[in-house]
C-alpha positions in Angstrom: -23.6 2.9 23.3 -24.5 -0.6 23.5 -26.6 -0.1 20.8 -24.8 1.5 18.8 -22.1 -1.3 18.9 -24.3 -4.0 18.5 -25.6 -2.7 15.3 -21.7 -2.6 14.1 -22.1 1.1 14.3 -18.5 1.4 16.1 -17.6 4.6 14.4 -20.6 6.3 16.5 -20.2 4.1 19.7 -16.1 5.0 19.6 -16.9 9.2 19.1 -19.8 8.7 21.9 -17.4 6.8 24.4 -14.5 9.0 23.3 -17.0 12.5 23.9 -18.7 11.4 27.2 -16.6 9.2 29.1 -16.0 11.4 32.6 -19.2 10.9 33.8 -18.7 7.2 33.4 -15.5 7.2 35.1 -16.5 4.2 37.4 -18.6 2.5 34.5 -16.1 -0.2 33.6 -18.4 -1.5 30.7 -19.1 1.6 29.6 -15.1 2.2 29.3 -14.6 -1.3 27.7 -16.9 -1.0 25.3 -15.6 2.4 24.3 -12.3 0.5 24.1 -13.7 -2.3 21.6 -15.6 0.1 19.5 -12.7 2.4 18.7 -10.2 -1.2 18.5 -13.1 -1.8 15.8 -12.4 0.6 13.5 -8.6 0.9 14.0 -8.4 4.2 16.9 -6.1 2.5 18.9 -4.3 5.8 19.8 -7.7 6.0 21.1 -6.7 3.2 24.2 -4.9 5.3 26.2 -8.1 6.2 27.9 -9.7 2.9 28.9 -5.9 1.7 29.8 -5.8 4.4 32.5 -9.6 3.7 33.7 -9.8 0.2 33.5 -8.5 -0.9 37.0 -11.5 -1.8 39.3 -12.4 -5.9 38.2 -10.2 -9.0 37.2 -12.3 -8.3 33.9 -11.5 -4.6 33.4 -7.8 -5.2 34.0 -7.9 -7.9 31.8 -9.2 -5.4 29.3 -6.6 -2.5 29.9 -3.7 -5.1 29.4 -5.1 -6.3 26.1 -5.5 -3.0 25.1 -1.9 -2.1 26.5 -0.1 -4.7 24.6 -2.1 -3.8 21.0 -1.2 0.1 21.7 2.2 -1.1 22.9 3.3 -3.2 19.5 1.5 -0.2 17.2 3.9 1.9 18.8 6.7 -0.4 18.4 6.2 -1.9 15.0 5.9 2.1 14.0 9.2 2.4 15.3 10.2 0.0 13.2 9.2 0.7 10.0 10.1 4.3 10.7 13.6 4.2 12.4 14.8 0.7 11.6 14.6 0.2 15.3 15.0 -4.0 15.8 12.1 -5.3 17.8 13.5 -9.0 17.0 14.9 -9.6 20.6 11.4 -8.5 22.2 9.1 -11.3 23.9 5.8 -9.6 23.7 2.5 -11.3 24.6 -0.1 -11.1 22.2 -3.6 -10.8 20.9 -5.5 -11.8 17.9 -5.9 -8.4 16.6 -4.6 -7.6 13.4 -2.1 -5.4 14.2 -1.0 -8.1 16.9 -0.5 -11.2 14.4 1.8 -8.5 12.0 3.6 -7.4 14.9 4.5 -10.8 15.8 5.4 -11.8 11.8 7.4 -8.9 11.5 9.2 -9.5 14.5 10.7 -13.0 13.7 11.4 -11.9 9.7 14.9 -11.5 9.2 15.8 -8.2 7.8 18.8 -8.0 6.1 17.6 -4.2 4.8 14.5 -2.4 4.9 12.0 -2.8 2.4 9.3 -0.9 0.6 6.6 -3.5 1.9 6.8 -6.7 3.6 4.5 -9.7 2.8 3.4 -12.1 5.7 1.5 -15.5 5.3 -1.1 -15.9 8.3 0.2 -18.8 10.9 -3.1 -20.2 10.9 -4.5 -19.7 7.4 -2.1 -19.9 4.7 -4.9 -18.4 2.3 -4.4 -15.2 4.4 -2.0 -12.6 4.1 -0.3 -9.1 5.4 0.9 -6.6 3.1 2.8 -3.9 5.9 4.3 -0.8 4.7 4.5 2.9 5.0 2.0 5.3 3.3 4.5 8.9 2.8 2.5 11.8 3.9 3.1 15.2 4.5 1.9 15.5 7.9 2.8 12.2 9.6 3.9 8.7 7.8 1.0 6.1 8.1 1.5 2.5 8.9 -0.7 0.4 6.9 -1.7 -3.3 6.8 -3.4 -4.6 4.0 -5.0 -8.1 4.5 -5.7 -10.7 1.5 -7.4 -14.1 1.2 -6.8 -15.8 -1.8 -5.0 -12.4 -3.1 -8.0 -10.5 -2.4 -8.1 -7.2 -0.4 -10.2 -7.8 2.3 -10.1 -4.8 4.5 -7.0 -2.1 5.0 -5.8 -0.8 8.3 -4.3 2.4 8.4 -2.3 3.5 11.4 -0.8 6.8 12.4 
């Protein structure tokens, strides 16, 4: 897997962690890895597993609550968009994933309705910006954030 994740081959490295992970129950970089891969490529429904294994070293804990808050705020800023549920009186902690830094944004915006999209200018780089909204589906609503420098599209996250 180690491999596979230093080539950027996350995809691969996320399916192998997610397929064969029993027998590496007590493998904490094993797990982590498996938890970075799929972060890589947006499966963070795919955290709940390296959450529950990570436990044994100050590193591995460190891990499963990084990976706990990012899972957390998907779930929350989901809630959000879906059922108009505030999140402005949370204090969360945060990361500098993605999904973290919209979270955050969307949290302090003041929403006097809902709105198709919402547009968010990066803290740090003001070149940089969020495009959140809700992709309609059949099945299940998607959560998507689209991220822009110097109003290109950069790369598109799509959440479920």
């Amino acid at each position: 897997m180690l491999e596979l994740y230093q080539n950027k081959e996350y995809e691969s490295a996320c399916e192998l962690g997610f397929k064969n992970y029993v027998p590496y129950l007590r493998d904490e970089e094993f797990i982590s890895l498996y938890g970075f891969a799929c972060l890589k490529i947006d499966y963070v429904e795919r955290l709940s597993i390296p959450i529950n294994i990570l436990k044994l070293s100050q590193e591995s804990r460190s891990n499963a609550a990084y990976f706990s808050i990012i899972l957390m705020q998907k779930k929350l800023l989901y809630h959000a968009l879906i059922d108009n549920y505030d999140i402005s009186s949370l204090n969360m902690p945060t990361t500098d994933y993605v999904l973290s830094k919209v979270f955050d944004l969307y949290s302090k915006h003041k929403k006097d309705k809902q709105q198709e999209f919402y547009i968010f200018e990066d803290e740090k780089d003001n070149q940089l910006k969020y495009k959140l909204y809700l992709l309609k589906d059949a099945r299940i609503d998607k959560m998507v954030i689209e991220e822009f420098h110097d109003s290109l599209s950069i790369k598109k996250h799509i959440y479920w």
